[in-house]
C-alpha positions as CSV (number, residue, x, y, z in Angstrom):
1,X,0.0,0.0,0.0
2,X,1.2,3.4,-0.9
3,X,-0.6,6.6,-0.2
4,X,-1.9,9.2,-2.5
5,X,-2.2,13.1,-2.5
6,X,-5.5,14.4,-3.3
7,X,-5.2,17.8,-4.0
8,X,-8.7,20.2,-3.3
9,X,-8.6,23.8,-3.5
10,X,-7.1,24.9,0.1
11,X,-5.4,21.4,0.7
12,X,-4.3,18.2,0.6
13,X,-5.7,14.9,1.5
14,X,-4.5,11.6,1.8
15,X,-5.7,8.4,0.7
16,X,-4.4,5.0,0.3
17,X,-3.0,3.7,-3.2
18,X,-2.6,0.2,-4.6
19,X,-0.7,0.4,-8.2
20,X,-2.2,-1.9,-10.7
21,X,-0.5,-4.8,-10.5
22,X,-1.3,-4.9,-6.7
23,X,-2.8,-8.8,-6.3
24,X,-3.7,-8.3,-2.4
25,X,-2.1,-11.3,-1.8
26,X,-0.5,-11.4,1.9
27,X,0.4,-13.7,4.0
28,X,-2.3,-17.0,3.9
29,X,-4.0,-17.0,7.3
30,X,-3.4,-20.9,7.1
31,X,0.6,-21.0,6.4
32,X,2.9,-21.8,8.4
33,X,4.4,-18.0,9.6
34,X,4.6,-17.4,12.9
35,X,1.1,-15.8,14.1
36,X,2.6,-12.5,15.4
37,X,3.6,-12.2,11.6
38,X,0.1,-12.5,10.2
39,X,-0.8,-9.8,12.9
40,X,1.5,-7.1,12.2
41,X,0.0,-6.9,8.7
42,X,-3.2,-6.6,10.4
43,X,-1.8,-3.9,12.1
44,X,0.0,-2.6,9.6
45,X,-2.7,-2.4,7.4
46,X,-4.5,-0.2,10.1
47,X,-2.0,1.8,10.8
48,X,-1.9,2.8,7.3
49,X,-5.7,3.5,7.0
50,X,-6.1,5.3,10.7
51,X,-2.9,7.4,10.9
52,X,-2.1,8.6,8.0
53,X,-5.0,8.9,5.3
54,X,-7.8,11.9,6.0
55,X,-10.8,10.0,8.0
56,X,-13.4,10.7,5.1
57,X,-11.6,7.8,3.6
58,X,-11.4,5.7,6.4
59,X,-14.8,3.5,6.1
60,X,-13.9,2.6,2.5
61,X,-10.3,1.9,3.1
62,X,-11.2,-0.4,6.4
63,X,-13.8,-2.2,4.6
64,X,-10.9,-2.7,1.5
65,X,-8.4,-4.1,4.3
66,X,-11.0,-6.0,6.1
67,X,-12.3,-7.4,1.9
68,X,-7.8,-8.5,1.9
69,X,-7.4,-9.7,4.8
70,X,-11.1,-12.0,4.2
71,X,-9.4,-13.2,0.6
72,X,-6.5,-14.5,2.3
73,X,-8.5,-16.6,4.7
74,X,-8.1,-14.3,8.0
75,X,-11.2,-15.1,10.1
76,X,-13.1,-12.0,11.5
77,X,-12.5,-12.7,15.4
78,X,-8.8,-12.8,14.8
């Protein structure tokens, strides 16, 4: 995840940006890595979306993170 500038008239926002070829593959809840690996991108991932993109954004990006981290077989109470 990168972050983009949004430029509107008096100022700048943030937002987070995935290039193109971003697959939002991540670490496979079921593999064998260590599980406080599988939670620092789960806390990476929010760090990202709470600290440093504008909080109009924040609903879409958590639900986008939350969409990732689903596809890659993290259950919800983890």
């Amino acid at each position: 995840m990168n972050i983009k500038l949004i430029r509107e008239e008096h100022s700048i926002k943030f937002d987070l940006f995935h290039k193109a070829t971003f697959s939002g593959k991540y670490f496979n809840y079921n593999s064998q890595h260590p599980v406080e690996h599988k939670k620092g991108i789960i806390y990476g991932m929010l760090d990202k979306t709470i600290l440093l993109t504008y909080p109009d954004y924040d609903e879409k990006n958590l639900k986008d993170s939350i969409n990732i981290l689903l596809n890659n077989s993290y259950p919800l109470d983890f």
